[in-house]
C-alpha positions in Angstrom: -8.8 5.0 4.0 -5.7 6.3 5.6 -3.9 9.3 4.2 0.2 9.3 4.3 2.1 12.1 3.9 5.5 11.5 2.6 8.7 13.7 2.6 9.1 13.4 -1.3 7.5 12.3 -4.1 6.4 8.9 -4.4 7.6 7.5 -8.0 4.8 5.4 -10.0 7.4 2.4 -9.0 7.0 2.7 -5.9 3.2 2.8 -5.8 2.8 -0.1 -7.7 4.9 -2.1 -5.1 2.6 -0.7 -2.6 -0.7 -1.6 -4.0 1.1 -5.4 -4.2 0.8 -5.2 -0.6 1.6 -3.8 2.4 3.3 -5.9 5.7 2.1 -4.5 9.1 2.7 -6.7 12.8 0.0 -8.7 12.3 0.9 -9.7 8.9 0.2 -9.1 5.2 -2.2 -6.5 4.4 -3.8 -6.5 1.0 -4.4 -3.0 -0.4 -7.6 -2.3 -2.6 -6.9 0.6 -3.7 -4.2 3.3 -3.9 -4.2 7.0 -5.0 -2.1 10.4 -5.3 -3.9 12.6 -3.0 -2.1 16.3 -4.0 -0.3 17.1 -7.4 2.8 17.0 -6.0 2.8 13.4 -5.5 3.8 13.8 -1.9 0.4 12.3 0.1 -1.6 9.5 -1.2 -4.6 7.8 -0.3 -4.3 4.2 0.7 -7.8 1.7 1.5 -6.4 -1.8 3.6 -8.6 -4.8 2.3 -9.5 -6.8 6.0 -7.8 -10.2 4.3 -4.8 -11.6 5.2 -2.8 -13.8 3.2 -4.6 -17.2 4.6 -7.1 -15.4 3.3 -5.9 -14.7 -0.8 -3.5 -17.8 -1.7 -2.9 -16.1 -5.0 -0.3 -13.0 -3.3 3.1 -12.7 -3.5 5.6 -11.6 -0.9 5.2 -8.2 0.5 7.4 -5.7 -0.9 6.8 -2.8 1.8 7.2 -2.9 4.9 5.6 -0.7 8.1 
């Protein structure tokens, strides 16, 4: 689980085009889950799934990127 703390707050939107994925150097990492970690919806929580796109046909171009 990584924690990220963010300068503002992160819109709903935004979170949702997170959990899609997320693309880091090594490619596309698939993200299992995704949470607000303070009310001010500045830090969240985010868990990395290990697969990679070879791994999970079925995903769709990342729309963040690291």
């Amino acid at each position: 689980m990584y924690e990220v703390t963010l300068n503002k707050k992160l819109e709903l939107e935004d979170m949702e085009k997170i959990a899609k994925g997320v693309m880091l150097e090594d490619g596309i990492a698939l993200v299992d889950e995704i949470a607000y970690a303070n009310e001010k919806k500045s830090i969240i929580g985010v868990e990395l799934l290990l697969a990679r796109t070879d791994c999970a046909p079925h995903f769709r171009t990342p729309l963040v990127t690291a």
